[in-house]
C-alpha positions, -999 to +999 in steps of 0.1 A: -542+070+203-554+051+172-579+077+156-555+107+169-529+093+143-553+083+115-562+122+116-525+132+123-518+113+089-549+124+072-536+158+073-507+149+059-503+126+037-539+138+023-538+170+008-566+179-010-591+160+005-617+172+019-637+157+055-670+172+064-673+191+094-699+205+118-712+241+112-689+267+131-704+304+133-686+325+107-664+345+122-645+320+140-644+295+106-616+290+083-625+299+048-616+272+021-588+293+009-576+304+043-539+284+045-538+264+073-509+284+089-530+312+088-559+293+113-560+303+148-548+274+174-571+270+200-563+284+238-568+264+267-547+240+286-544+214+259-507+207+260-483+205+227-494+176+213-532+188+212-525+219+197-502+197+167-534+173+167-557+207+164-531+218+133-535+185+114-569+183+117-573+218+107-552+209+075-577+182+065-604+198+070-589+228+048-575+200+021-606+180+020-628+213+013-602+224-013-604+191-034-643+188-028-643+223-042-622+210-074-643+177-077-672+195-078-659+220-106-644+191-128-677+173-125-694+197-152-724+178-155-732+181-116-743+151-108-713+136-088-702+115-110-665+123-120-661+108-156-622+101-169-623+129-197-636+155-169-607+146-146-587+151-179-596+182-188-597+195-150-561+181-147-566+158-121-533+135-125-540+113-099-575+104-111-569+101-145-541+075-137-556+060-114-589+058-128-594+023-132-581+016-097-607+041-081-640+033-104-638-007-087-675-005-103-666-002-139-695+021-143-670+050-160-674+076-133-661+077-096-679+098-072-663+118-044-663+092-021-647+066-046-619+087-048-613+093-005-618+052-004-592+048-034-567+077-010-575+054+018-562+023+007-536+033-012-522+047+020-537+022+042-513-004+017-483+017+023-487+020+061-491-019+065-459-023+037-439+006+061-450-021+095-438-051+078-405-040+064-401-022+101-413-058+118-386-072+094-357-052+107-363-069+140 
């Protein structure tokens, strides 16, 4: 139940992330630009709440490809580290005011994975802020 609404949240409150998955053959695979509502839901007798599981996860997948796909174009030198005048000039918002928070290093650059640990926590903090004032109301 745990990890089916970690990847139920992923998918939503992470767009543009991107999650690596395991090669599909071609015809059957989503292209990075394919919307999510356009993907196929898979048959079988799953149930409801599989196939909105199979949607989210779909989503993330297709997010996470997305922003890999921008990271790796703002990161002009190509070496996967994102520096802050790259994510300024590739108008990356989020990274550029945040980029202190993500680069907990201080080396001037955050790599792809900096910024999904940063996207983790932040929402990891808001989850466990969202349980508390909940467990307050009590």
């Amino acid at each position: 139940m745990r990890r089916t609404t970690m990847f139920a949240l992923l998918g939503v409150a992470l767009p543009g992330i991107a999650v690596a998955q395991t090669a599909t053959p071609s015809s059957t695979a989503p292209s990075s630009t394919t919307p999510p509502s356009a993907m196929t839901q898979p048959q079988g007798g799953m149930g409801m709440h599989h196939h909105h599981h199979d949607r989210c996860w779909h989503h993330a997948r297709w997010a996470m490809k997305r922003f890999h796909k921008k990271f790796d174009a703002a990161n002009t030198t190509h070496d996967g580290h994102l520096t802050l005048a790259q994510a300024e000039k590739a108008g990356m918002k989020p990274i550029v005011k945040n980029f202190a928070a993500i680069d907990t290093q201080h080396r001037g650059y955050v790599t792809f994975n900096d910024v999904i640990a940063w996207r983790l926590d932040t929402m990891a903090a808001r989850m466990e802020k969202r349980a508390a004032d909940l467990r307050a109301k009590d």
